[in-house]
C-alpha positions as CSV (number, residue, x, y, z in Angstrom):
1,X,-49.9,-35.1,17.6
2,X,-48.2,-37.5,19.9
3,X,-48.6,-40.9,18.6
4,X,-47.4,-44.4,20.6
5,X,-49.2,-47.1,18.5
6,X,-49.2,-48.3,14.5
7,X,-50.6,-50.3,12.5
8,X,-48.0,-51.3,9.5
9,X,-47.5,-54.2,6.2
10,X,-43.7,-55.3,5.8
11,X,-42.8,-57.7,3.0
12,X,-39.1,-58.9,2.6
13,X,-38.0,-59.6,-1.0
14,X,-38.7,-62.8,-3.2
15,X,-35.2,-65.1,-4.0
16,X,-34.3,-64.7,-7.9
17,X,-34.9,-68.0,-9.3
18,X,-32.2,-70.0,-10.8
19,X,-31.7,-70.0,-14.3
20,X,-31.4,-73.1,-16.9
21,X,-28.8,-72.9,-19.7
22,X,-26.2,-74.7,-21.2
23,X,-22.7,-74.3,-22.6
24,X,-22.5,-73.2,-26.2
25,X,-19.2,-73.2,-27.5
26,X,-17.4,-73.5,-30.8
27,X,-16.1,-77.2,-30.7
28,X,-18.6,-78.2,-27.8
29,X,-21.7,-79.2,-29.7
30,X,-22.6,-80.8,-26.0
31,X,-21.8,-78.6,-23.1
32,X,-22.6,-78.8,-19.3
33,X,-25.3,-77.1,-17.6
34,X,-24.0,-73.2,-16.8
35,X,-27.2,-71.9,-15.5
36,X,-26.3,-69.4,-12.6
37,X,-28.1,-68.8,-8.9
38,X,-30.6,-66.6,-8.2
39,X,-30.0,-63.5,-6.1
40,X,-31.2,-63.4,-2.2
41,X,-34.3,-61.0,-1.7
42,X,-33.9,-58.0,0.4
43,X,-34.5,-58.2,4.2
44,X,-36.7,-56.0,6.4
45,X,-34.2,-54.5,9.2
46,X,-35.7,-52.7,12.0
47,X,-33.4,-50.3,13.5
48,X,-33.6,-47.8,16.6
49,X,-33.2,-43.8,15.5
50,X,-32.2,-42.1,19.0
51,X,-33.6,-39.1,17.0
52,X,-36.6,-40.2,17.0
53,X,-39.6,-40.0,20.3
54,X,-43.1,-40.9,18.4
55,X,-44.1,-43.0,15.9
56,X,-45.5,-40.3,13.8
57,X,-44.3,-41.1,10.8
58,X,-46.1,-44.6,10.3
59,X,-49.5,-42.6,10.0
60,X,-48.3,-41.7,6.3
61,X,-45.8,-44.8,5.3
62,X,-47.6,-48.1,6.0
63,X,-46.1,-50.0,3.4
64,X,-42.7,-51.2,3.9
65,X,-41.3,-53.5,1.5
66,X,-37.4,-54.6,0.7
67,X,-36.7,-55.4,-3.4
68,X,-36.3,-58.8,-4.6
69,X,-33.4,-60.9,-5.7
70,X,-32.6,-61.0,-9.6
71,X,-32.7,-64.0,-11.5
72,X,-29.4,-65.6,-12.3
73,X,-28.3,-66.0,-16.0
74,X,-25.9,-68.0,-18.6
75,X,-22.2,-68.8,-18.0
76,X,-23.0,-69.0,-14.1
77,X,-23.7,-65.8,-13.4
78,X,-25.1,-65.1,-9.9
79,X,-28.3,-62.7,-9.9
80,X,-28.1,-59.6,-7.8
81,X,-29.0,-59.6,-4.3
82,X,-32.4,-57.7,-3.8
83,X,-31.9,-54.7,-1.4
84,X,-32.6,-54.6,2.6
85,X,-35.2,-52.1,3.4
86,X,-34.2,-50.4,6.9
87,X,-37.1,-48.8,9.4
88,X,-36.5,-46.3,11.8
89,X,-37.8,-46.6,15.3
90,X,-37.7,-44.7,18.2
91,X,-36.5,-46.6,21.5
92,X,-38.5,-48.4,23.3
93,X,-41.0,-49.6,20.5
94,X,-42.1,-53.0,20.9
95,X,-42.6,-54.9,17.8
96,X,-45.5,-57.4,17.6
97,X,-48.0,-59.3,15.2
98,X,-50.7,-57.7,14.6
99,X,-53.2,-60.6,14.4
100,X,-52.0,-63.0,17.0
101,X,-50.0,-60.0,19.4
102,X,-47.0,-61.9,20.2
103,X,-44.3,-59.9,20.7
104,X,-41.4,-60.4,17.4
105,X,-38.9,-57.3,19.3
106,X,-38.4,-55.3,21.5
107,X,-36.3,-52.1,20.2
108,X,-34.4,-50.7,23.2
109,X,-31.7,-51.5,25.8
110,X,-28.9,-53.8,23.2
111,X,-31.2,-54.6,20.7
112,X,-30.4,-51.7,18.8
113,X,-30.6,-53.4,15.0
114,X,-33.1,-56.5,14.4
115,X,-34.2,-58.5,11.4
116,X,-37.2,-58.9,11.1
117,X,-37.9,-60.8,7.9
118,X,-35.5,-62.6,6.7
119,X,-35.1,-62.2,2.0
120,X,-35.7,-65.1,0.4
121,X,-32.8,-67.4,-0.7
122,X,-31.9,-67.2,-4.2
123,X,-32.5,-70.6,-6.1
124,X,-29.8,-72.6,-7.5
125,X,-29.1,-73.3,-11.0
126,X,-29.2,-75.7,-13.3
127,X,-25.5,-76.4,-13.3
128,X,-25.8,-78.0,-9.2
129,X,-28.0,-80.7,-10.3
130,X,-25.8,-82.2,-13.0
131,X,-25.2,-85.9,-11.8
132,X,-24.0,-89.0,-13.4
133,X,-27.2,-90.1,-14.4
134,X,-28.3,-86.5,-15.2
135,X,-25.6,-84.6,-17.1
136,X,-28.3,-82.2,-18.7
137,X,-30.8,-81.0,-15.9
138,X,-33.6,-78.6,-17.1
139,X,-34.7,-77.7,-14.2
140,X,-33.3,-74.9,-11.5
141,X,-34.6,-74.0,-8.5
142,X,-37.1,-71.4,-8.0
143,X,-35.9,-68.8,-5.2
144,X,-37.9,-68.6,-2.0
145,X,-41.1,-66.9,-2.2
146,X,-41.2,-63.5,0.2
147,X,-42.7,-62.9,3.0
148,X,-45.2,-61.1,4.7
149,X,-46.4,-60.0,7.9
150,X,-49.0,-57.2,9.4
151,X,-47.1,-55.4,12.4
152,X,-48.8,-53.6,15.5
153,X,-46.0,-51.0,16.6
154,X,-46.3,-49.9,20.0
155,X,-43.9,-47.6,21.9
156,X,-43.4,-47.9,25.5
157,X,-41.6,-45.0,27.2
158,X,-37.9,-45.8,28.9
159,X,-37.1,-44.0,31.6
160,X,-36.3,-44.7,35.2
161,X,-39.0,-42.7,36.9
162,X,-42.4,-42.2,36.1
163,X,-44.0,-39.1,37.1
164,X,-47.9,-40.1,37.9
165,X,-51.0,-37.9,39.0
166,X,-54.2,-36.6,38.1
167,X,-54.5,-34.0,35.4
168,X,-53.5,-30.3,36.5
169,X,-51.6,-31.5,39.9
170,X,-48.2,-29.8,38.8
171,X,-46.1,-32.3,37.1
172,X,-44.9,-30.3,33.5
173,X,-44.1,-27.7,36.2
174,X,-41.9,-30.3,38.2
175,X,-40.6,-32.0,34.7
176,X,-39.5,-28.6,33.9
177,X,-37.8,-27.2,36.7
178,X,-35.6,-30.2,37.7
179,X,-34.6,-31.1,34.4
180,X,-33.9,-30.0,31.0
181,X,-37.1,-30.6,29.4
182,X,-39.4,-28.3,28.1
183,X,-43.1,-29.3,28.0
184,X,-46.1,-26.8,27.4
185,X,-47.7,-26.1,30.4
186,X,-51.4,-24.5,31.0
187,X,-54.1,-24.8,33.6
188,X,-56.3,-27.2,31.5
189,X,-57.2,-30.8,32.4
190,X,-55.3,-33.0,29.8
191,X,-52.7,-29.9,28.4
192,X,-50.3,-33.4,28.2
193,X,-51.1,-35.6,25.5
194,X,-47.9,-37.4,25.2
195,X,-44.9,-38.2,28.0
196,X,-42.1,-35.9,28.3
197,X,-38.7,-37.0,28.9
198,X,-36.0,-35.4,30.9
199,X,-32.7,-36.1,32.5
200,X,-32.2,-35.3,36.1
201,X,-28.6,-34.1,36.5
202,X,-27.3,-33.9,40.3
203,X,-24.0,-32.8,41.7
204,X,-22.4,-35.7,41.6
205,X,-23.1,-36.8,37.9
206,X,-25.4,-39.7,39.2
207,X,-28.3,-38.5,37.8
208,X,-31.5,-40.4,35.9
209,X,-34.5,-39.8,33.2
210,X,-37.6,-39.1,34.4
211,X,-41.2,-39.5,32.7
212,X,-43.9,-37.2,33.0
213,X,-46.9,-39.6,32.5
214,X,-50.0,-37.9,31.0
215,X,-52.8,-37.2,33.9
216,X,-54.6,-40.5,34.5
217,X,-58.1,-40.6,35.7
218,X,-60.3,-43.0,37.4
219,X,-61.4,-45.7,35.0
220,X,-58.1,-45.5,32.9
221,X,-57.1,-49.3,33.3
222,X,-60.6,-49.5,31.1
223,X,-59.6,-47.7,28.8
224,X,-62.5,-44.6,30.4
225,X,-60.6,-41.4,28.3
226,X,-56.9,-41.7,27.4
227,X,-55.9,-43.4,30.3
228,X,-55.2,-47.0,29.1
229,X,-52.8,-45.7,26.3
230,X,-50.7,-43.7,28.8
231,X,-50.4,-46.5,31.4
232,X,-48.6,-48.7,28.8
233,X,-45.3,-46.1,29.7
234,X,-44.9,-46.8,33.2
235,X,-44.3,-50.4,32.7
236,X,-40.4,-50.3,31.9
237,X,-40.1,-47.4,35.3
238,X,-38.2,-48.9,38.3
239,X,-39.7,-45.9,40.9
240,X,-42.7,-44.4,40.7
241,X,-43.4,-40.8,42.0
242,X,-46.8,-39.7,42.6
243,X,-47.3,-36.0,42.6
244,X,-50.4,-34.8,44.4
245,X,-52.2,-31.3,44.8
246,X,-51.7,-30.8,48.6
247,X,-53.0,-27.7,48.9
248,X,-56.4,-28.9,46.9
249,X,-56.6,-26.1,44.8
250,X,-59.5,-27.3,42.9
251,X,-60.9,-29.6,45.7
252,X,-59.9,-32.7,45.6
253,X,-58.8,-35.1,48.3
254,X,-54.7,-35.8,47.8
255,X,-55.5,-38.9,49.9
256,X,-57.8,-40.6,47.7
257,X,-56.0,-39.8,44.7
258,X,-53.1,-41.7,45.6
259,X,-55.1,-44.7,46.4
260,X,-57.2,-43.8,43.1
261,X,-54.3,-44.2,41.3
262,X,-52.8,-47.1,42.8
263,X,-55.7,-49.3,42.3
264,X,-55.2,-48.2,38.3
265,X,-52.0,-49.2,38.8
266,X,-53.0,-52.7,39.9
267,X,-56.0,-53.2,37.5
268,X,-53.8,-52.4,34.4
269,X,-50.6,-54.3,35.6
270,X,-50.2,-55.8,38.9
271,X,-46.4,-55.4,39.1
272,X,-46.8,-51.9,38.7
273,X,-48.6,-51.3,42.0
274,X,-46.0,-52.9,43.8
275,X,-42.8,-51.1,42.6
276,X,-40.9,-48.7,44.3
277,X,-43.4,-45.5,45.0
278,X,-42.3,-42.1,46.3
279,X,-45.1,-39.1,47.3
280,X,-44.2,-36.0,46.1
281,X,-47.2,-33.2,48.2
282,X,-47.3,-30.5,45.4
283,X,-48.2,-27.2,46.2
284,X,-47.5,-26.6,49.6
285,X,-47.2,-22.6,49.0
286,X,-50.9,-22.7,48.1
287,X,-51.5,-24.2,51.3
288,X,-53.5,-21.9,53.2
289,X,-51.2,-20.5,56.5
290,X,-54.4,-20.8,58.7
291,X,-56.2,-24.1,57.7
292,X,-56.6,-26.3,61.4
293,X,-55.4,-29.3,60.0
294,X,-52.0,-29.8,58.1
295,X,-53.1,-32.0,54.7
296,X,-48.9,-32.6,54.4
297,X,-49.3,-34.3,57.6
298,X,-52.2,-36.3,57.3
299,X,-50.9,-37.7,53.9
300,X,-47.7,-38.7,55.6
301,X,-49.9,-40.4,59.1
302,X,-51.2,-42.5,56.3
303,X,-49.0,-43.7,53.6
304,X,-45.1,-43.4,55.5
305,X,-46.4,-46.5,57.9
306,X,-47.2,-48.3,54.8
307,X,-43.0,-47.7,53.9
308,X,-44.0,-45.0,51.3
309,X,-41.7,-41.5,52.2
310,X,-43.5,-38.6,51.4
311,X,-41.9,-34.9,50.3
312,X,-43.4,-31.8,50.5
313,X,-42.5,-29.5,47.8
314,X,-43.2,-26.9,45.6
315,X,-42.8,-26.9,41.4
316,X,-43.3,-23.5,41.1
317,X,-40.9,-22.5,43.8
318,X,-38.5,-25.5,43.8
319,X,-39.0,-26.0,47.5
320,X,-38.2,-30.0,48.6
321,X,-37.0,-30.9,45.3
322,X,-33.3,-31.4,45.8
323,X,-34.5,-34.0,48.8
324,X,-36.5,-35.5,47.2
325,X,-34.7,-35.8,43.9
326,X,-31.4,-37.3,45.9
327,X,-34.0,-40.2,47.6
328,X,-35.3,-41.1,44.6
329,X,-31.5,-41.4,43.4
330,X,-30.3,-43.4,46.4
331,X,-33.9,-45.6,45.5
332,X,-32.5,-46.4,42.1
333,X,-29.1,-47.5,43.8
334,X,-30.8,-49.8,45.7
335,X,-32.8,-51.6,42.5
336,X,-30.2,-53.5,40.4
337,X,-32.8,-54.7,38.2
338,X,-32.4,-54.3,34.8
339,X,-34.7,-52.0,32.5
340,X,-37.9,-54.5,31.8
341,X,-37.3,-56.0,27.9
342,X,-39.9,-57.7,26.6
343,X,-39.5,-60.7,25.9
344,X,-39.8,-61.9,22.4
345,X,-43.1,-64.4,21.7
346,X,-43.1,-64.8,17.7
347,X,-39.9,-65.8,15.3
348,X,-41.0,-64.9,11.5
349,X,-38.2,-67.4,10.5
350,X,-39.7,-70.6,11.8
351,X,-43.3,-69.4,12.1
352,X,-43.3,-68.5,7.7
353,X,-42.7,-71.5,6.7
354,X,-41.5,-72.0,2.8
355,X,-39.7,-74.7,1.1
356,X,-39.3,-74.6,-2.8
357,X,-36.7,-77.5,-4.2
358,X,-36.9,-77.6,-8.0
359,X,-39.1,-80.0,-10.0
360,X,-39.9,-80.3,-14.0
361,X,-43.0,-81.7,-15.5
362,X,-42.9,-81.9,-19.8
363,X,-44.2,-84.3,-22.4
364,X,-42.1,-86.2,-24.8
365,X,-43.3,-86.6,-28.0
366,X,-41.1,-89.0,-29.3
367,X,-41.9,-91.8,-26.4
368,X,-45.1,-90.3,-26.0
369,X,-44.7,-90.1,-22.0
370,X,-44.9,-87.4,-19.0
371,X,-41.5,-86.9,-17.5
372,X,-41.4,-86.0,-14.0
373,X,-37.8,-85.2,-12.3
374,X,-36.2,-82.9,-9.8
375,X,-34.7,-83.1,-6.0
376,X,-37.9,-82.7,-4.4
377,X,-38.8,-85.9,-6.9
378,X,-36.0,-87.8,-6.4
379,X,-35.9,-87.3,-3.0
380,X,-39.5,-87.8,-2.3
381,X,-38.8,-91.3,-4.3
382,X,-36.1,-92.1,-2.0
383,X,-38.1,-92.8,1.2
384,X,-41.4,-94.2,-0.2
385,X,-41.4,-97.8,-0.8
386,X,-44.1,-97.5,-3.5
387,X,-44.5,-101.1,-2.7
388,X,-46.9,-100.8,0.3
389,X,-50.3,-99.5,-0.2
390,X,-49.2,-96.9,2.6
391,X,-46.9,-96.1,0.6
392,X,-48.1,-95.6,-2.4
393,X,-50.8,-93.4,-0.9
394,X,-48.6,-91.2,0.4
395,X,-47.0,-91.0,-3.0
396,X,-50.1,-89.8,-4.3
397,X,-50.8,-87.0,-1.8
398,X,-47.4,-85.8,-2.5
399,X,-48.1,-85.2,-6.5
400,X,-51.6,-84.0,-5.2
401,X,-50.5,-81.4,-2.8
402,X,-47.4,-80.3,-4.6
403,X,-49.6,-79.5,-7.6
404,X,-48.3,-82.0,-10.1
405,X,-51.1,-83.6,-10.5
406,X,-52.4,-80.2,-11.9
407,X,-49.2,-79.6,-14.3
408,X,-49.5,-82.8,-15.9
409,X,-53.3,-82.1,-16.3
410,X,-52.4,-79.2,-18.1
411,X,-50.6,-80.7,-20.1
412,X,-53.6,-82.6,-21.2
413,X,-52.4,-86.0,-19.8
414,X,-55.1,-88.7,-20.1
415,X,-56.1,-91.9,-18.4
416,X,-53.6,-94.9,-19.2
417,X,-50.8,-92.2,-21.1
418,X,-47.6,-93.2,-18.9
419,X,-45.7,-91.0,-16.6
420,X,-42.0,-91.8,-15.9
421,X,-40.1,-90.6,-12.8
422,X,-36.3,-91.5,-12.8
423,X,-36.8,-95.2,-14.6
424,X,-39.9,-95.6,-12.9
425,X,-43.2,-95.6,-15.1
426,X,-46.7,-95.4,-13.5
427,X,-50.1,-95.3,-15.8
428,X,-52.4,-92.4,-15.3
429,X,-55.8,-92.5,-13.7
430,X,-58.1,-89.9,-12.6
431,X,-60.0,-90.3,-9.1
């Protein structure tokens, strides 16, 4: 089973946190902090597998998580870094998440190797915070929490060429004749459930891959059968080829399947119906030798005025192909356009937010007093004038919403006990 679409949960790894110890040597009885840093968590790395065309697998892996950082330890030891966890891709997947569907990557042209969440840092330890009023700091920093993110995976064919038509007009035939795929191929409506890729190799080396895009019907751009899934593969094509049943073989009118087709086209994307197309009239051994009107003819009266060249051939037979094979090369010369790469909508690394500088809240029982310190205090302390009953609010919000508030509480702090942070002393009442 051909599958272009997946649902999938990546997590990248936590930071190790950073550890809190101090010297303990013979003839030291007072040493320095030694605590060690935290290792970085493991990254999620999303790299393309040219051996790979579906994404198949993600039907039975949906979890994808990389290991976390290890803690550091005494003597300044560093923890280990957590390892990255890589996931295969076939080109061409486009990367996006799932909730909001803004696109994170697109997998294909140079972007062969992304990172898509980034590990947590590892925190610091004990023995960076040491300053001259501070020689003994008890507190480290915790490393960066992990992150998460649910991914929709969604692979969108590359080729230069899309091969387009209703079901059972001939084009696994074509695909397989000029080039070297090999797709099944059976007189039943919808025998294609997934594209085919094949390279088209002419005489002078100059030669380019070519889709086979599952049969469409009318009603695809709504999603009416599988349409609307297949569609999504012709939007990185540069020349579209439109193979009809000239010979109407099962009755239908070659005429107004083009236009049928076209107006999919447009409803799904409206570049599309606009791009380079290319007739291909299919069948033309089947066409019966004494029918009054010539149905080759009448689809080139009406589409070769609108700048559209059409080529009768025959799959089975190979009759037209090379001319219209070498067109649709001299086309492609004419289209400097790059390959269409999406454009990315969503960055994990500024949308995830986490910050995490160290803090310590503890009672001492000798001066019978809460002692609050750390960076995130001191630094917090540094911009506030406390003096202002701005503020002073804003002071309060801070131990609110950083949960210290909670800590102290926990520690079974009551009204009027005193809290000190770095030589200043507040009393403590409730709201």
């Amino acid at each position: 089973m051909f599958a272009d679409r997946a649902k999938i949960y990546i997590r990248s790894g936590k930071g190790g946190d950073g550890h809190v110890s101090f010297r303990r040597e013979k003839y030291v009885p007072n040493g320095g902090p030694d605590g060690g840093d935290g290792g970085d968590g493991g990254s999620v790395i999303f790299e393309i597998d040219e051996g790979l065309n579906t994404l198949t697998d993600f039907r039975h892996i949906r979890k994808y998580c990389a290991q976390d950082g290890e803690q550091g330890g005494k003597r300044n030891c560093r923890g280990k870094n957590g390892m990255d966890i890589i996931v295969k891709v076939p080109e061409g997947t486009v990367v996006r998440e799932l909730e909001s569907g803004k696109i994170i990557a697109d997998m294909s042209g140079e972007n062969r190797r992304q990172i898509i969440l980034s590990g947590g840092k590892g925190g610091n330890g004990n023995q960076h915070y040491a300053t001259s009023t501070m020689q003994a700091p008890k507190y480290a920093q915790p490393g960066q929490p992990s992150k998460e993110l649910d991914l929709f995976l969604e692979l969108k064919v590359i080729a230069d060429v899309g091969l387009v038509g209703f079901p059972n007009v001939g084009k696994s035939t074509l695909l397989s004749r000029v080039t070297n795929a090999r797709p099944k191929i059976a007189n039943y409506h919808f025998t294609t459930l997934n594209p085919n890729l094949g390279v088209v190799d002419l005489d002078d080396g100059k030669g380019f891959v070519i889709a086979d895009i599952p049969g469409l019907i009318e009603g695809a751009s709504e999603g009416v059968g599988l349409g609307y899934e297949f569609l999504r593969h012709i939007e990185r094509t540069k020349v579209l080829i439109h193979l009809v049943d000239a010979a109407s073989t099962e009755g239908r009118d070659p005429i107004a399947d083009i236009y049928a087709i076209n107006k999919e086209l447009e409803a799904y994307n409206a570049d599309l119906a606009h791009r380079p197309q290319v007739i291909a009239a299919n069948k033309i051994d089947a066409i019966y030798a004494g029918n009054d009107e010539d149905p080759v003819a009448a689809i080139k009266e009406e589409f070769e005025p609108k700048g559209i060249r059409v080529f009768p051939v025959s799959a089975v037979s190979g009759q037209g192909l090379n001319e219209l094979l070498y067109y649709v090369r001299d086309l492609l010369s004419q289209i400097n356009e790059p390959p269409t790469v999406f454009e990315p909508e969503f960055n994990p690394d500024t949308e995830i937010v986490v910050g995490n500088e160290p803090y310590t809240v503890e009672y001492d029982e000798k001066k019978n007093e809460y002692i609050v310190e750390g960076p995130r205090i001191e630094k917090m302390l540094g911009y506030t004038n406390l003096e202002s009953e701005r503020g002073f609010k804003f002071f309060q919000e801070f131990l609110k919403k950083n949960e210290i508030l909670d800590e102290l509480e926990a520690l079974g702090i009551q009204e009027g006990d005193t809290v000190r942070m770095y030589g200043l002393a507040f009393s403590y009442y409730k709201e």
